[in-house]
C-alpha angles and dihedrals in degrees: 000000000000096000095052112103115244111256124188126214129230132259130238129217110214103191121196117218088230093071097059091057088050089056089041076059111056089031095075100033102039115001089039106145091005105137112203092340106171101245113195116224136166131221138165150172123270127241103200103051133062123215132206119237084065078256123099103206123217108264123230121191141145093285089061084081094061119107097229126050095212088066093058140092087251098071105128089014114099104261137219128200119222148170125230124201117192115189130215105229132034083228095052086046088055101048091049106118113228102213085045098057105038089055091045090049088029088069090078088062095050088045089060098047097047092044095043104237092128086066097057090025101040081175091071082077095059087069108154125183123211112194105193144169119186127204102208092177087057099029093231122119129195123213142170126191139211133197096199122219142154114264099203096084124155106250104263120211125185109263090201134337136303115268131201096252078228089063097050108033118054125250090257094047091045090048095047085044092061091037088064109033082056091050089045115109105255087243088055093049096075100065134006142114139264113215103203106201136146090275088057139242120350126182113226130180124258086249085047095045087047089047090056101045092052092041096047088047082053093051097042140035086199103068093172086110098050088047091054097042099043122078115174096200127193138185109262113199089195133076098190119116085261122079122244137276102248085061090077095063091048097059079042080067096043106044089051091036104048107007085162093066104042106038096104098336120127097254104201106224119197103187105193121216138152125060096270095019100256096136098049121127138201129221141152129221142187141192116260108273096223100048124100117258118251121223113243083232085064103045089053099049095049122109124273125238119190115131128145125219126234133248085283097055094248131118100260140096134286132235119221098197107190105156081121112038103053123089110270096213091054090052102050085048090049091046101053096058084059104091089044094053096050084040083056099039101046100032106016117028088176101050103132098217092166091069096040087059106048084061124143116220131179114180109201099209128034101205133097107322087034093064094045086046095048090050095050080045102060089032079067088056086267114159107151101083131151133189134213120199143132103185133078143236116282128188089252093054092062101079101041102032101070102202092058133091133196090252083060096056088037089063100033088239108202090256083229094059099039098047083051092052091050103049085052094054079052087055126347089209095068113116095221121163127192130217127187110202150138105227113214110255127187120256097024095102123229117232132192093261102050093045111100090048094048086045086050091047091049094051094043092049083048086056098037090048083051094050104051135057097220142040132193122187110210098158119155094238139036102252094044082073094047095088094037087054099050096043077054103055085039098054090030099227119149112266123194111205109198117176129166138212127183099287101000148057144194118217111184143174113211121223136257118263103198099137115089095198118073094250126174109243119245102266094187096074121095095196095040114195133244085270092067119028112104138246135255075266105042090091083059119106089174127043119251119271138174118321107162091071129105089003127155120222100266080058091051099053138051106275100182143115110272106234086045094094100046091054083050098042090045093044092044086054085047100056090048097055096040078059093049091053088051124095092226093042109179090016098051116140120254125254102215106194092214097168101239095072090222097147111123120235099257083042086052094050100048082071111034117087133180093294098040142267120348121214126196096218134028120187115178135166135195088216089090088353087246124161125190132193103222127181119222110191133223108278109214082204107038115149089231115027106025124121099252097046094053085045088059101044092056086055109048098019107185092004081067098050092044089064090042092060094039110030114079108228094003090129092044101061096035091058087045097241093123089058087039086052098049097050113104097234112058097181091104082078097054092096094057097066114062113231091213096050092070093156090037079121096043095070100097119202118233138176102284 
């Protein structure tokens, strides 16, 4: 046996899937468009389990990412430290030149040796390279890793036999020897030294072994006693007759750190294995006598080998397929959010999707326009919806209201409840909620027998106004948006009014209603802010009332263009999310397309966010497929958002609604439009008509 040359065996990487989805997930929150950034990772081999194959593999999972080894799963393990390097592209990972790379990555480990790191950091040795690149669309990911050390090695020969560590050390010493490996830090298990003396067995550092072993060649010219008293151990992941792998970088170290000890000279090697040691083994070895001794200079500028082979036992990379084995849930969640994070990588770096995603939003009508709004919604990341509705599917609703079937309408599904079901076959992680409810509307009278429902609706839209950060009212008549409004403008959430009329819509922002005190807007601004920009009410001279009576069936029905409310849904999401992305949000300043551009450049600015200007109010029509960008006002006397109908609501609550609902022109004289109505000069209401919204009246409402 002591003639045979020394030969190491090969690691294993063992990768938990977990740990690719851990990677499909930074990648696209923090590594996103990063090409062959170092990543640093930890592994390890376990102590506690025993693998087929007599070699334990280094274990890989989602912990590995973490910046602190004591956070992750490897605490009490014997860790290793890594770099991962994930590339952008399957061709770029394929082009990628082994030998290259491994010397490019390898330097760390040189660096560590010739300054001397590795000694006081023996973790620094159990350097391991991943090469990845992961298909996020497939969910497969190629690797390939490497286990980096210098080729130019002496050739290294047995100096004796192996030897069971129990039949050389004493009871006491063995025991000593697992009492402190076990009470090692698991960055300190990998590599250290055993000092063997009269007092017994003592545990040293690898700087402290090294120390010795200098100090002692210095002292004596005899260094048979250092040779017989000094062990370096290491933790051996294989059992098989060869040593491990990780024994080739410490004699690396040795042979840089102290040449003058281990040129021909009998090195006393204790390779640790087994959970409580049990297995290890202790040999010596030595360089061959005859061979030319090789300058450390030259030994540390050598190349670096290192590669594993793959499942088939070839160098080559592996493929980690787990299209199947990840949750699909937590796919389809992940892979929603794709399109938005290369939108937000590539074109807008700052686009806060986090909080675009934690959104609230609660869609009053679940018609037509509710449907087209509720699929741009979840196309933003959007997954908190809820839907108000009380009627139910009918044949006609199929073609034009895109999250209904014919079974639907077959079996007069409640719209809520079916738009909810739909958005979770879409996705099953959507948080979608359904309500069925009639919502009070001025001028459709409350009777006594209708009272304590209408009492229970009123409370449960207060809650649900409360709950959600935006509101869009998207009702099938005039009056059905009047409470929603108001709990709006009480409660100041931002609220999206879309309505639609044969050829053309009306997409609006109200306004904010943060003063408490009826005020006139300030008329002289050309980009007004959210304080005083109107209502969908704010046009009225007179309050809502009931519209549904007396109506033919085109009246009863959607009369409209079909692609019209997908151009509204998708322009009243748009607008949400452009005032999500402004500093002043609600309260952003309106953009007003006058035709003359006169707006100066602060006055521009007020009103422009991250994704662009943001108008109050967008009127388009598919007649000359014309949009304009219009300005309503704040109306000290509006009917839904003024001052002294929100007073008033605050102080009499559903006593309030009830009149509204039954008392023909209630609304009218609290907010002080009757006064306003009798006096002579009615100049004092020019400012609430804008001049340049000449068919704001022409847009009928009809069922949508």
């Amino acid at each position: 046996m002591s003639l045979d040359m020394v030969k190491f065996t090969k690691l294993r990487t063992a990768i938990d899937p977990s740990f690719w989805a851990k990677l499909a997930e930074l990648k696209l929150d923090k590594y996103k468009l990063e090409d062959k950034t170092e990543i640093s990772i930890w592994s390890g081999y376990s102590l506690d389990k025993a693998y087929e194959n007599r070699t334990s593999p280094m274990i890989l999972d989602c912990t590995s990412f973490n910046e602190n080894v004591e956070t992750t799963s490897l605490n009490g393990s014997v860790v290793c430290t890594g770099i991962l390097i994930n590339t952008n592209t399957f061709e770029s990972f394929r082009q990628t030149q082994p030998d290259k790379f491994i010397d490019s990555l390898g330097k760390h480990l040189k660096d560590a040796i010739i300054d001397g790191t590795a000694l006081k950091e023996p973790w620094r040795l159990t350097l391991f390279l991943l090469l990845s690149y992961a298909d996020l669309k497939k969910h497969r990911f190629h690797y390939w890793a490497a286990y980096p050390t210098l080729f130019n090695l002496p050739e290294i020969h047995y100096d004796g036999p192996q030897t069971k560590a129990t039949e050389i050390l004493s009871s006491n010493d063995f025991n000593k020897l697992q009492t402190n490996f076990n009470s090692l830090d698991s960055k300190f298990k990998s590599f250290f030294a055993i000092l063997l003396s009269s007092d017994g067995l003592k545990i040293m550092t690898l700087f402290e072994g090294v120390t010795y072993v200098n100090s002692s060649l210095v002292k004596a010219k005899e260094t048979s006693c250092v040779d017989q008293k000094l062990y370096f151990a290491f933790y051996d992941p294989c059992d098989t007759l060869e040593p491990g792998w990780p024994l080739r970088n410490l004699l690396c170290l040795l042979f840089y750190s102290c040449p003058d000890f281990t040129y021909n000279k009998s090195i006393n090697i204790l390779s640790l294995r087994g959970k409580n040691l049990e297995l290890s083994i202790i040999f010596s070895i030595k360089t061959k006598g005859d061979e030319k001794i090789l300058d450390r200079k030259e030994i540390i500028e050598g190349r670096l080998v290192g590669w594993e082979a793959n499942v088939n036992g070839k160098m080559g990379p592996n493929i980690a397929d787990l299209s199947e084995s990840l949750d699909p849930n937590r796919m389809a969640a992940r892979a929603v959010g794709l399109n938005l994070k290369l939108m937000k990588w590539r074109l807008v770096p700052d686009l806060d999707l986090e909080k675009v995603s934690k959104l609230r939003c609660l869609l009053l009508g679940a018609g037509t326009l509710g449907c087209s709004v509720a699929r741009v919604l979840i196309g933003w990341g959007i997954k908190n919806i809820t839907f108000v509705d009380s009627s139910t599917v009918s044949h006609s609703n199929t073609v034009r209201q895109s999250l209904y079937t014919h079974e639907d309408a077959v079996n007069k599904r409640l719209k809520a409840e079916a738009a909810r079901d739909a958005l979770l076959r879409i996705s099953p992680t959507f948080n979608v909620e359904a309500v069925v409810m009639h919502i009070p509307m001025p001028g459709h009278v409350v009777g006594q027998s209708l009272l304590a429902s209408t009492q229970t609706a009123v409370k449960t839209l207060e809650k649900l106004v409360q709950n959600h950060d935006v509101i869009f009212l998207l009702l099938d008549s005039r009056e059905a948006r009047w409470l929603p409004t108001l709990l709006c403008a009480v409660f100041d959430k931002m609220a999206i009014n879309a309505a639609l009329g044969f050829d053309s819509y009306t997409v609006q922002r109200h306004g904010t209603r943060r003063v408490t005190v009826a005020t006139s807007p300030d008329l002289t601004q050309n980009c007004p802010s959210g304080e005083d920009l109107g209502c969908y009410f704010c046009n009225d001279v007179t309050q809502p009332g009931n519209s549904q009576a007396d109506r033919t069936l085109d009246q009863q029905c959607t009369v409209s263009r079909p692609g019209l409310s997908s151009i509204a849904a998708g322009l009243a999401v748009e607008l949400m999310i452009a005032m999500t992305q402004h500093s002043k949000g609600i309260g952003a300043n309106a953009f007003m397309d006058d035709g003359r551009n006169q707006y100066r450049s602060s006055e521009r600015e007020s009103c422009e966010g991250l994704l662009g200007l943001i108008p109050h109010t967008l009127r388009g029509s598919l007649w000359n497929y014309e949009m304009r960008l219009t300005i309503t006002h704040r109306f000290p006397s509006c009917t839904a958002c003024s001052i002294p109908i929100i007073n008033e609501y605050r102080k009499r609550g559903f006593d309030f609604i009830l009149d509204a609902c039954n008392q023909p022109n209630y609304l009218e004289r609290i907010a002080g439009l009757e006064d306003l109505l009798k006096r002579p000069n009615l100049d004092e209401l020019c400012y609430a008509i804008d001049s340049s919204d000449e068919d704001s009246e022409n847009i009928s409402l009809t069922k949508v």
